[in-house]
C-alpha positions in Angstrom: 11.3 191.8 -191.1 14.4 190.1 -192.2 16.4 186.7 -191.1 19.6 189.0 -189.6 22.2 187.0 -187.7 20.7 188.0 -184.2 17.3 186.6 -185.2 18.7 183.1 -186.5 20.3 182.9 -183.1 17.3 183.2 -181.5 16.0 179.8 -183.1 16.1 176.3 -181.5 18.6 173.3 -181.7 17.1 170.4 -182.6 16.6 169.0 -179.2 15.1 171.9 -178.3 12.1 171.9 -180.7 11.6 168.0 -180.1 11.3 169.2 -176.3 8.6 171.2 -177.1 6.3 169.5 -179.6 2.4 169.6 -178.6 1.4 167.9 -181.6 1.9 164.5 -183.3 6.0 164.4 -181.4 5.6 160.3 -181.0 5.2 160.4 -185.0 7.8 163.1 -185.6 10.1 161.2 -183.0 9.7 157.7 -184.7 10.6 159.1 -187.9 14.0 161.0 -186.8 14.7 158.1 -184.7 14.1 155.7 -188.2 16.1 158.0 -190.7 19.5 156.7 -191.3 21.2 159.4 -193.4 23.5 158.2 -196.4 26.7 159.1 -196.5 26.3 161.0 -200.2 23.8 163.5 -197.9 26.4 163.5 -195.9 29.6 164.3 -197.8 27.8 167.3 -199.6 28.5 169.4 -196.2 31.1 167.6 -194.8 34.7 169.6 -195.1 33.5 173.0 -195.3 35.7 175.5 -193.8 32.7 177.9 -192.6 29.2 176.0 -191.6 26.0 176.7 -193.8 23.5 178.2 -191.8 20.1 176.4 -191.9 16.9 178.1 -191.0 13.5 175.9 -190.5 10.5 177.1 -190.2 7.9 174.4 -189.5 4.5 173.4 -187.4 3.9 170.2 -186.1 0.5 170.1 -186.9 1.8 169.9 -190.6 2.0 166.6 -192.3 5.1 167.6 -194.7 6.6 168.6 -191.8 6.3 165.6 -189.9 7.9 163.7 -192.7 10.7 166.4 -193.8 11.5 168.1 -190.6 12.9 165.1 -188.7 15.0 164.5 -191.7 16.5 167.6 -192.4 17.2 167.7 -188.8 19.1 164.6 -188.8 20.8 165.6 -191.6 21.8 168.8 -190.1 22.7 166.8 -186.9 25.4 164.2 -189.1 27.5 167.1 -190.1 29.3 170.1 -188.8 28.8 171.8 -192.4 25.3 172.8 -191.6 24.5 175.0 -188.4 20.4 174.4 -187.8 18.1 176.8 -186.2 14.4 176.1 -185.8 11.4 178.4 -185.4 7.8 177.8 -185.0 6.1 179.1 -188.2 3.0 180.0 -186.0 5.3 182.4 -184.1 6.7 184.1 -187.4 4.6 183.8 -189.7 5.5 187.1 -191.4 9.3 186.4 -191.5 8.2 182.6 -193.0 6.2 184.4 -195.7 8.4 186.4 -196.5 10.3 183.7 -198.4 7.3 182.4 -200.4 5.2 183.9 -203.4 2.3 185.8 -202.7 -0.2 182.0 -203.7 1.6 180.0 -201.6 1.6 182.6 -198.2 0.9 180.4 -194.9 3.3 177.3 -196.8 4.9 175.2 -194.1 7.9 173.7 -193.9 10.2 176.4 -194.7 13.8 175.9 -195.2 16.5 178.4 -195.7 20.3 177.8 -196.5 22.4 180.9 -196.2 26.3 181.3 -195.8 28.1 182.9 -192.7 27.5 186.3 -193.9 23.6 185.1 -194.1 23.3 185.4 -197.6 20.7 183.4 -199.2 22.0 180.4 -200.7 18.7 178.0 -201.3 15.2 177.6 -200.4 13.4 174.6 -200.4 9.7 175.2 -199.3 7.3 172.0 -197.7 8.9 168.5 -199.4 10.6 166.8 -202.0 8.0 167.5 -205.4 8.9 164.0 -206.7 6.9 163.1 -203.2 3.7 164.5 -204.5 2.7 161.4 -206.3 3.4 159.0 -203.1 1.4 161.4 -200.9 -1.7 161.4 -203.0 -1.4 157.5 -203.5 -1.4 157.5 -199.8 -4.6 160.1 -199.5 -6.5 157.9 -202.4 -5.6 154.8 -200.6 -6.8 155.9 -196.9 -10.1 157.6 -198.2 -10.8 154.3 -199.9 -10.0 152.2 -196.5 -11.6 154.8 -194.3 -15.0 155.4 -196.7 -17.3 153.3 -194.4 -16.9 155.4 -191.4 -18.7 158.6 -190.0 -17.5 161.6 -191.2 -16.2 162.1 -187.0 -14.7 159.2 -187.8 -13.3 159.5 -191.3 -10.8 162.2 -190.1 -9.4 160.7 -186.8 -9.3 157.4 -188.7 -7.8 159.2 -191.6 -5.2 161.4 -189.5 -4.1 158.0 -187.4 -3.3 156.6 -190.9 -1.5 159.0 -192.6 1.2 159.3 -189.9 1.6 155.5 -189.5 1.7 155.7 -193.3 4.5 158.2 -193.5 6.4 156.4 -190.2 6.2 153.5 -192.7 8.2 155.0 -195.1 10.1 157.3 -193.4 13.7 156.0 -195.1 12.2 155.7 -198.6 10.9 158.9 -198.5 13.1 160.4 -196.2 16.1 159.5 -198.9 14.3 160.9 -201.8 13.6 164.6 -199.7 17.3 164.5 -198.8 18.5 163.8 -202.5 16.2 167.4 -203.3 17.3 169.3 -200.6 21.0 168.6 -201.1 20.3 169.0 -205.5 18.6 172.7 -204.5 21.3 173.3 -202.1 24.0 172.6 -204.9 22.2 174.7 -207.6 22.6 177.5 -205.1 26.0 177.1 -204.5 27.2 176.7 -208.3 24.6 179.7 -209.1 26.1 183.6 -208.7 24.4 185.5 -206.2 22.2 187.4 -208.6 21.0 184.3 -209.8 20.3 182.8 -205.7 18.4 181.9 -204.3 18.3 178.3 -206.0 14.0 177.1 -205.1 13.6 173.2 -204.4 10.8 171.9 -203.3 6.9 171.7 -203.9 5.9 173.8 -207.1 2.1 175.2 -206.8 0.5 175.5 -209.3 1.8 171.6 -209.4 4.0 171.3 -212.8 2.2 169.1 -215.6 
C-alpha cells in the first residue's frame, strides 16, 4: 500500500477530524484552541510557490497525539504552504506502518511531509524527543500524587491528570514540537532525495 495522490485526497481537513473525535476531543479541542503559533513556524512555509503536502496519521486515544496533533494542525491551518490531510491510524494501520521500522510498528502520531509530486520530504513519528524528559516528569509526578488510590482508581485518576497536565502546557510544549517538526522538515528540504526522507521525532531505543 502506498500514500498515492488519490489516497491523500481521501484524508480529512482539520475540521473534519475534530468533527469526529470519540475520544478525549474536549482535551484535544482546548489544546488547538490554546496554541498560538509563532510566526518563525510560520515563515518556514509561508511563500512557497507549490504547498507541502502533509499527511497525519493519528488516534485520539493517544496521548502524543493529543498534545502534537492539535498543533501541527494549527500550524498547518496558519499557512497556505502546507496542505494537511488526516487519517485515523486505526483505519490504516498498514499504510501508517509502512513509514516506521519494523520495533516501532503500531507508533502513533505519524506525520508525513511530501512535495506536489508526493515525494517524501520528512517524517516526524509521535513528538518532539526533547519532550521525553517533560513527559516522564509528568508520569513520575502523577504516580506519586495518585499512589494512594485503588488501582480502578489510579488509572482514571491518572488519565484525568495527564490530559489536564498536557492542556497546561500546551504553548510550552506545543512551541518546542513545532521548533522539531519545522528542524526535520528543513533537513529534508536541504537533503537530496537519496538522502530523504529527513526522521524527526521520538528515537526508540531512546538515545543515551
Amino acid at each position: 500500500m502506498a500514500l498515492t495522490e488519490d489516497k491523500f485526497n481521501q484524508g480529512m481537513t482539520p475540521q473534519e477530524y475534530i468533527d469526529q473525535i470519540k475520544v478525549n476531543k474536549q482535551t484535544i479541542l482546548d489544546i488547538y484552541n490554546t496554541i498560538k503559533i509563532p510566526d518563525k513556524a510560520k515563515a518556514q512555509f509561508d511563500g512557497r510557490s507549490e504547498p507541502l503536502r502533509l499527511a497525519v496519521f493519528t488516534a485520539d486515544w493517544c496521548g502524543d497525539a493529543v498534545s502534537t496533533t492539535p498543533v501541527i494542525m494549527r500550524l498547518a491551518e496558519s499557512t497556505p504552504g502546507l496542505a494537511i490531510q488526516i487519517f485515523n491510524r486505526d483505519d490504516e494501520l498498514e499504510l501508517t506502518n509502512s513509514f516506521l521500522p519494523e520495533n516501532r510498528a503500531g507508533t502513533v502520531p505519524v506525520f508525513i511531509v511530501m512535495d506536489e509530486s508526493m515525494n517524501e520530504i520528512a517524517r516526524f513519528i509521535e513528538t518532539a524527543g526533547e519532550l521525553v524528559p517533560a513527559l516522564d516528569a509528568m508520569d513520575e509526578a502523577i504516580a506519586q500524587e495518585i499512589a494512594g488510590e485503588s488501582e480502578e482508581n489510579k488509572r482514571a485518576a491518572g488519565r484525568g491528570k495527564r490530559m489536564s497536565f498536557r492542556v497546561a502546557h500546551a504553548q510550552e510544549w506545543g512551541e518546542v514540537i513545532l521548533d522539531s517538526f519545522g528542524r526535520t522538515v528543513a533537513e529534508g528540504l536541504q537533503s537530496s532525495g537519496s538522502e530523504r526522507p529527513a526522521v524527526g521525532g521520538t528515537k526508540w531505543p531512546p538515545e543515551d
